[in-house]
C-alpha positions as CSV (number, residue, x, y, z in Angstrom):
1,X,-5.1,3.2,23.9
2,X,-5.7,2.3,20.6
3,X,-3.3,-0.1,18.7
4,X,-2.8,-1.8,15.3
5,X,-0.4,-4.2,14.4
6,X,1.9,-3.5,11.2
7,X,0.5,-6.6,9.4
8,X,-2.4,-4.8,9.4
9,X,-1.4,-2.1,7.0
10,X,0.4,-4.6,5.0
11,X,-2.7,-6.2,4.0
12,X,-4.6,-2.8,2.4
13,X,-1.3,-2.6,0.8
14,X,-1.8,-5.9,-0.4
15,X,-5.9,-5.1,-1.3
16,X,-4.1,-2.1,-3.6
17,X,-1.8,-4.4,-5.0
18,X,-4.4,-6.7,-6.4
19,X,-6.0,-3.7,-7.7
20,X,-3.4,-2.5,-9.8
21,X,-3.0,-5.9,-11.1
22,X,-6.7,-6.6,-12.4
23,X,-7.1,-2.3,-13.6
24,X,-3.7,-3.5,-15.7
25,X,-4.5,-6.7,-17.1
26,X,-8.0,-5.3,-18.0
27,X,-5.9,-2.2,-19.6
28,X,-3.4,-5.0,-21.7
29,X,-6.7,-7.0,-22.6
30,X,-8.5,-4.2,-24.0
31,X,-5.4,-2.7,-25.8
32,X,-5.4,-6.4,-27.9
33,X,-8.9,-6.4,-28.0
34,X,-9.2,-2.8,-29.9
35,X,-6.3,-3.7,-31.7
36,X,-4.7,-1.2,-31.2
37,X,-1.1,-2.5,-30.9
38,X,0.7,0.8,-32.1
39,X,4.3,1.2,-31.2
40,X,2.9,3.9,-28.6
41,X,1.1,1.4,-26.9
42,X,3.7,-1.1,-26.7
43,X,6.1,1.7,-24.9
44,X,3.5,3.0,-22.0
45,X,2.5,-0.4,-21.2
46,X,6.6,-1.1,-21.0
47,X,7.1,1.8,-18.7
48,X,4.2,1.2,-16.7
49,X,5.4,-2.5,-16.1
50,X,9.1,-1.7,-15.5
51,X,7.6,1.3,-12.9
52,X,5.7,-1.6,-11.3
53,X,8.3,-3.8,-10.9
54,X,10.6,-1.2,-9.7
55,X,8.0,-0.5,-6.8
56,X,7.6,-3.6,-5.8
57,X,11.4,-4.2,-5.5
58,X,11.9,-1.2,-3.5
59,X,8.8,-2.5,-1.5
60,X,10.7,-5.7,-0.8
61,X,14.2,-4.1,-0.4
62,X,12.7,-1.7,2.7
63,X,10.3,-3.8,4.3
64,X,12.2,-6.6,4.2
65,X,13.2,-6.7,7.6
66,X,10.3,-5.4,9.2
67,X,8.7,-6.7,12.4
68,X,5.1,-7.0,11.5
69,X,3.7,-8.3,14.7
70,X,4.8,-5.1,16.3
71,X,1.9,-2.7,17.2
72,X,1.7,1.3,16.0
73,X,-0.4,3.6,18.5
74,X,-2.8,5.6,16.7
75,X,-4.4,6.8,19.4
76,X,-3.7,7.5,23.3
77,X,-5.6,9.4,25.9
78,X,-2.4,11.1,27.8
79,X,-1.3,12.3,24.8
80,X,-4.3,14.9,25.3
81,X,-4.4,15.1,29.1
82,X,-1.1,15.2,30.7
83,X,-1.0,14.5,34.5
84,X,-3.9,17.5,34.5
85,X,-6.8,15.4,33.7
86,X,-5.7,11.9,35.6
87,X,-7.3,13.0,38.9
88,X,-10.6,13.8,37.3
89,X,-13.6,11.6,37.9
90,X,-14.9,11.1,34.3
């Protein structure tokens, strides 16, 4: 039986979450390193943080009480077998 704890997926949620933050901080230094600080440009990069911090409250409001030590199953013999295949020599 194959198990992973909930932390686990926590953390690559955390590695995307990183990522997001340096692809938009290089995105807001090159928009004042062009200078292209148009009215435009001001708006997107507005939405695009208030979308963030949207997720990431919605992130925290559901997962707030989660039990991360608990483990998920990903993968379990029976689940293929049944009581058919348990008196088989393998």
């Amino acid at each position: 039986m194959l198990t992973l704890p909930l932390y686990s997926f926590l953390i690559i949620y955390g590695i995307f979450l990183l990522a997001f933050l340096f692809f938009f901080f290089m995105s807001v230094a090159h928009i004042f390193s062009t200078g292209s600080l148009t009215f435009a440009s001001f708006m997107i990069t507005l939405f695009i943080i208030f979308a963030a911090v949207v997720t990431l409250w919605l992130t925290w409001l559901f997962l707030n009480g989660m039990d991360w030590t608990q483990g998920i199953t990903i993968f379990n013999k029976n689940w293929f077998g049944g009581g058919a295949l348990q008196n088989q020599i393998y």
